[in-house]
C-alpha positions as CSV (number, residue, x, y, z in Angstrom):
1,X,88.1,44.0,2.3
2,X,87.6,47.2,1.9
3,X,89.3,49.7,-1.1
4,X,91.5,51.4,1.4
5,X,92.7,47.8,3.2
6,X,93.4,46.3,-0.6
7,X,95.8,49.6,-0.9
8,X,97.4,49.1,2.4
9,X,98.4,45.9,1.8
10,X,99.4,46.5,-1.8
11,X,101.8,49.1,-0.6
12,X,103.3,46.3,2.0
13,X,104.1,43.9,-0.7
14,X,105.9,46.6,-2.8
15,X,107.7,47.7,0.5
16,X,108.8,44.5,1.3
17,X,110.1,43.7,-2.3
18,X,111.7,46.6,-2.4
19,X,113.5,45.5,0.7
20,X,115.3,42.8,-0.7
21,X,118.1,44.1,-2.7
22,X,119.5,46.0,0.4
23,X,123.0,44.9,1.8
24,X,122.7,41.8,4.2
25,X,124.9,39.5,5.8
26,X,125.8,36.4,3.6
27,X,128.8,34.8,5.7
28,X,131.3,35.7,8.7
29,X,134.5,34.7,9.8
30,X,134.3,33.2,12.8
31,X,131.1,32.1,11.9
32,X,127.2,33.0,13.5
33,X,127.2,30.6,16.4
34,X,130.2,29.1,16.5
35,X,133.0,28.3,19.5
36,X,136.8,28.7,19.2
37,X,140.4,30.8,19.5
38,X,139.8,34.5,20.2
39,X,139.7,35.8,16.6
40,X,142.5,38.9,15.5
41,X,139.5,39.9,13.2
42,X,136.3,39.5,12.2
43,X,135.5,39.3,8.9
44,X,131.5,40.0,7.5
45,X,130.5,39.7,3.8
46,X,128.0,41.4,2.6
47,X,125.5,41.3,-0.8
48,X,126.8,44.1,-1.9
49,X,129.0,46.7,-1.8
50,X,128.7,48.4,2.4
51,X,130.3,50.7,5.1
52,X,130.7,50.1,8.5
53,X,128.8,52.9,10.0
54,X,128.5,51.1,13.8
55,X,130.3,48.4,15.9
56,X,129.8,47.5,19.3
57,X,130.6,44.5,20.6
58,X,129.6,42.5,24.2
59,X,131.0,39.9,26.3
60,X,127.9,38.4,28.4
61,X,127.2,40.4,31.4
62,X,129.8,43.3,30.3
63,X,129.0,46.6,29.2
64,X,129.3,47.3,25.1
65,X,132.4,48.5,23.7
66,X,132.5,50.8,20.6
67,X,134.7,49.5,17.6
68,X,137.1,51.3,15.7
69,X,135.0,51.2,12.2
70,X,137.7,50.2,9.0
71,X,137.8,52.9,6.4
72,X,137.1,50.5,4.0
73,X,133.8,49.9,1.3
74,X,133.1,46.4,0.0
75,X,131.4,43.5,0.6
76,X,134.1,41.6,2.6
77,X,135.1,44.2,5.7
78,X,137.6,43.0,8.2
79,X,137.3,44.4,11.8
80,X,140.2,44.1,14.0
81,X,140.3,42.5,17.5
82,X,141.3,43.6,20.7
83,X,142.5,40.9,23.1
84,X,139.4,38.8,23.8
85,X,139.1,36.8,27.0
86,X,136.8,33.5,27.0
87,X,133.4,34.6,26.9
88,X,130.1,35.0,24.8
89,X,130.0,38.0,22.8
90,X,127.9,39.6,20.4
91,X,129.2,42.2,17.6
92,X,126.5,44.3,16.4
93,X,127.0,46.1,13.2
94,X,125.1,48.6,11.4
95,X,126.0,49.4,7.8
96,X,125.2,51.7,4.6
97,X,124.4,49.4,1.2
98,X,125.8,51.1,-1.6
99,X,122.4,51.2,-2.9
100,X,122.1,53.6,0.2
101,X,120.1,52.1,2.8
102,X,120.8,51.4,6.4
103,X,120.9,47.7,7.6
104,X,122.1,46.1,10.7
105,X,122.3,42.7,12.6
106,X,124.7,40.8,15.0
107,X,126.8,38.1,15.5
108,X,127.3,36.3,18.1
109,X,130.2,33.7,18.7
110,X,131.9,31.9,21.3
111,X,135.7,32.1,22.7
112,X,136.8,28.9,24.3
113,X,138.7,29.0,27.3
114,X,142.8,28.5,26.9
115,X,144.1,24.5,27.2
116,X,145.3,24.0,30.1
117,X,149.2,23.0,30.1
118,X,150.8,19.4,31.8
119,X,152.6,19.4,34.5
C-alpha cells in the first residue's frame, strides 16, 4: 500500500469511531417488526439525549404523511397517533443527538385488522 492509501484508511477508522457515540435507536414502542392494535403513540428511545427534527410516516402503497414533531428533548420521545387503519407502515425519523449530530432510521410495524364480532 502506498503512503497516501495507509492515510485514507487511517482517517476511515477514526471516522467511523467517532461515529459511534452519536444518538441511535435502542428500543421502540410498538416494537421494529412487530404486528398489533393501532398504537395512540409511538414511543423511540434513544442513546442519548435527541430532538425530533423529521417524521413521516407510510401505510404501504400510500403517499407519506408529515408528523407533528413533540417539542420535547430526551431520549424517550413520544409521537402521537392519528387514527391508523390496518396496514404496514413505516415511520421515518430524523433526529439531532445532543452531542449535535444528525441521525435517522425507520420503523416499520404492523396494524392488524379489527376482530370480527359474532352474530
Amino acid at each position: 500500500m502506498t503512503k497516501g492509501s495507509w492515510l485514507a484508511a487511517g482517517a476511515l477508522c477514526l471516522a467511523s469511531i467517532a461515529a459511534w457515540p452519536h444518538a441511535h435507536l435502542t428500543g421502540s414502542e410498538p416494537p421494529e417488526g412487530s404486528t398489533g392494535k393501532p398504537p395512540v403513540q409511538i414511543v423511540l428511545s434513544f442513546s442519548e439525549s435527541a430532538r425530533l427534527t423529521m417524521l413521516t410516516l407510510q401505510r404501504d402503497g400510500a403517499q407519506p404523511q408529515q408528523l407533528a414533531l413533540p417539542g420535547a428533548v430526551g431520549a424517550r420521545l413520544a409521537i402521537a397517533m392519528p387514527p391508523l387503519p390496518a396496514g404496514r407502515y413505516t415511520l421515518e425519523w430524523r433526529a439531532l443527538g445532543s452531542d449535535g449530530h444528525v441521525t435517522s432510521g425507520a420503523l416499520h410495524f404492523a396494524v392488524a385488522p379489527a376482530p370480527q364480532g359474532r352474530l
